[in-house]
C-alpha positions in Angstrom: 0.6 -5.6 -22.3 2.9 -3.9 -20.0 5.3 -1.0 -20.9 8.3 -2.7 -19.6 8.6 -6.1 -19.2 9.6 -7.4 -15.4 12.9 -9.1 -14.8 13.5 -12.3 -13.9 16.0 -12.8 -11.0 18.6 -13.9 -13.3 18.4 -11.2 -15.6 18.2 -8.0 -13.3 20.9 -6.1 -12.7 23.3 -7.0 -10.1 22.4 -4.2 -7.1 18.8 -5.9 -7.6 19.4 -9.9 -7.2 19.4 -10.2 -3.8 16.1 -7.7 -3.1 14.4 -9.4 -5.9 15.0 -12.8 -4.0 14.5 -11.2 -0.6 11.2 -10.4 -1.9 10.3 -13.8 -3.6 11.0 -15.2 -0.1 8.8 -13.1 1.6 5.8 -13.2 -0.5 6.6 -16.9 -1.5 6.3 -15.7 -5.3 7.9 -12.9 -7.6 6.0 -9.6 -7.8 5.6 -7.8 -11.4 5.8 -4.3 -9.5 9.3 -5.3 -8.1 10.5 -7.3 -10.8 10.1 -4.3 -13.3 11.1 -2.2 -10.0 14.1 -3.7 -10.4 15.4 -2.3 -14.1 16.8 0.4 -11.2 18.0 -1.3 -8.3 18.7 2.3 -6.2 14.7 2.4 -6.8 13.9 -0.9 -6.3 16.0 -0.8 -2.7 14.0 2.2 -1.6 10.6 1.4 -2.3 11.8 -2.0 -0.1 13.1 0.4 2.5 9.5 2.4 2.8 7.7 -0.9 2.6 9.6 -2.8 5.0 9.2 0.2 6.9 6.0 0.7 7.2 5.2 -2.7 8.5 6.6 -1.6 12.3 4.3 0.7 14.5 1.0 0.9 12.9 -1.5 -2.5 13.1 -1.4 -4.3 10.0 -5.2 -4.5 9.8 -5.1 0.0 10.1 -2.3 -0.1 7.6 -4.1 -2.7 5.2 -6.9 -0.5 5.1 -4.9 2.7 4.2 -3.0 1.4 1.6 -6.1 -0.9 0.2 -8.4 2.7 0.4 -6.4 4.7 -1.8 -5.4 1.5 -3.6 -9.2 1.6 -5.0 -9.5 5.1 -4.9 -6.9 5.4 -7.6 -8.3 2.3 -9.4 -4.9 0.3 -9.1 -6.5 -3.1 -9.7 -2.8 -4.4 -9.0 -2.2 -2.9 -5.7 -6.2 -3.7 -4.5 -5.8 -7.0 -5.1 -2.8 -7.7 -3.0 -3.8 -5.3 -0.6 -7.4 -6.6 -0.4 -5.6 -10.0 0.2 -3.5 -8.5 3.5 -6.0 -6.6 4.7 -8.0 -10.1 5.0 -4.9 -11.7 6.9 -4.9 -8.5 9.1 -8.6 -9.8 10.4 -10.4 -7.2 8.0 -13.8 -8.5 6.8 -15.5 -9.4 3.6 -18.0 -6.7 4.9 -15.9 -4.4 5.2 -13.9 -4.4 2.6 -17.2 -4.0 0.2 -17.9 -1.1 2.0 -14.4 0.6 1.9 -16.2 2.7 -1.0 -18.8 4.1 1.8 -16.9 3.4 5.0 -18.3 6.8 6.5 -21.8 6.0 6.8 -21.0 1.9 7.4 -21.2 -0.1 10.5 -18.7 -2.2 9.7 -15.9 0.0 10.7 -15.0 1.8 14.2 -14.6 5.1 14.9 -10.2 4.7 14.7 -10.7 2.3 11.4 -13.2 5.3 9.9 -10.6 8.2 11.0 -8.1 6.1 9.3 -9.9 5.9 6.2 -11.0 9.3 6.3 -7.0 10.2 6.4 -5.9 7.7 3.6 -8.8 9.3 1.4 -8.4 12.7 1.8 -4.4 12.4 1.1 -5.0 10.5 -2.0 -7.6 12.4 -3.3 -6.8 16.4 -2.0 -2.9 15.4 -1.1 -3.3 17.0 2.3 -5.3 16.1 5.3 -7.8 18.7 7.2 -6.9 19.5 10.9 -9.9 17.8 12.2 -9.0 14.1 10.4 -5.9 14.6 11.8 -7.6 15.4 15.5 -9.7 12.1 15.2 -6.3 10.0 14.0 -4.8 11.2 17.1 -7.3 10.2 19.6 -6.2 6.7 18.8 -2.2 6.9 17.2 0.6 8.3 18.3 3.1 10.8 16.7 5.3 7.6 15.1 2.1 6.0 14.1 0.2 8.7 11.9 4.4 9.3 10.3 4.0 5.8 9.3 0.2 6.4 8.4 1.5 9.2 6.3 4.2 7.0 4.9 1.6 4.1 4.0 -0.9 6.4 2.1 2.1 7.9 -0.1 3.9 3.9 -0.6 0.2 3.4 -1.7 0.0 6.5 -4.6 3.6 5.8 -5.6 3.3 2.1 -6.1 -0.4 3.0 -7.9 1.2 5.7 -10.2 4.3 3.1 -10.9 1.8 0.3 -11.6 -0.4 2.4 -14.2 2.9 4.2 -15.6 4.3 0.6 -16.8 1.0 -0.4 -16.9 2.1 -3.5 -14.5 0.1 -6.7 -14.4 -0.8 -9.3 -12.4 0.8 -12.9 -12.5 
């Protein structure tokens, strides 16, 4: 049973109307995470802003498995099931994503998806990255791309940390 019930459109606040149906539009259904998001519209609107924002620079399928890798590694069985579901449409494998546990020592992943991986883990877990993940990132992304990396791994925590706090559940 969650902590706080989510809103339906009609009964959020004001501020949080239009994101809440911005969001239905884009997903083609209401999200719990938003919808109880949106008891605060300021915080509702900027956990849009970061999310709409990391969807420019970084491929989807890199970004997917980010957000999906420390999705799992914080046990958000909300945020691994829609991520698992976009990391799919981003071209990511069944394969793969039952290996995301041992990506290291898996074929299933190249060398940029592994660095990747490596990165989304070690912030989750450590909250900083070592010099050498960061070397490996950079062989493959630019400047803009690991700041959007960055951004994707902490959306990730914060929307796992939100989901457990309310204990938010799936539809």
């Amino acid at each position: 049973m969650p902590f706080v019930s989510p809103l339906k459109q009609a009964d959020a606040p004001a501020d949080s109307q239009p994101l809440l149906k911005a969001i239905e539009k884009k997903f083609g259904q209401p999200l719990n995470l938003f919808s109880t998001l949106a008891y605060q519209p300021d915080v509702l609107g900027g956990t849009t802003q970061i999310n709409d924002g990391i969807q420019k620079d970084l491929p989807a399928k890199l970004r997917e498995f980010a957000y999906y890798k420390a999705s799992t590694l914080n046990g958000c069985e909300y945020c691994s099931h829609y991520h698992n579901g976009a990391a799919k449409k981003a071209g990511a494998t069944d394969a793969q994503l039952a290996a995301i546990d041992d990506y290291a020592g898996s074929d299933a992943f190249s060398d940029e998806e592994k660095a990747v991986l490596a990165y989304a883990e070690q912030l989750t877990t450590t909250a900083k990255v070592e010099a050498d993940t960061v070397a490996k990132v950079k062989q493959t992304l630019s400047d803009t791309q690991l700041v959007t990396l960055a951004a994707t791994v902490a959306l990730a925590n914060f929307t796992n940390r939100v989901n457990h706090g309310l204990d938010i559940e799936l539809p």
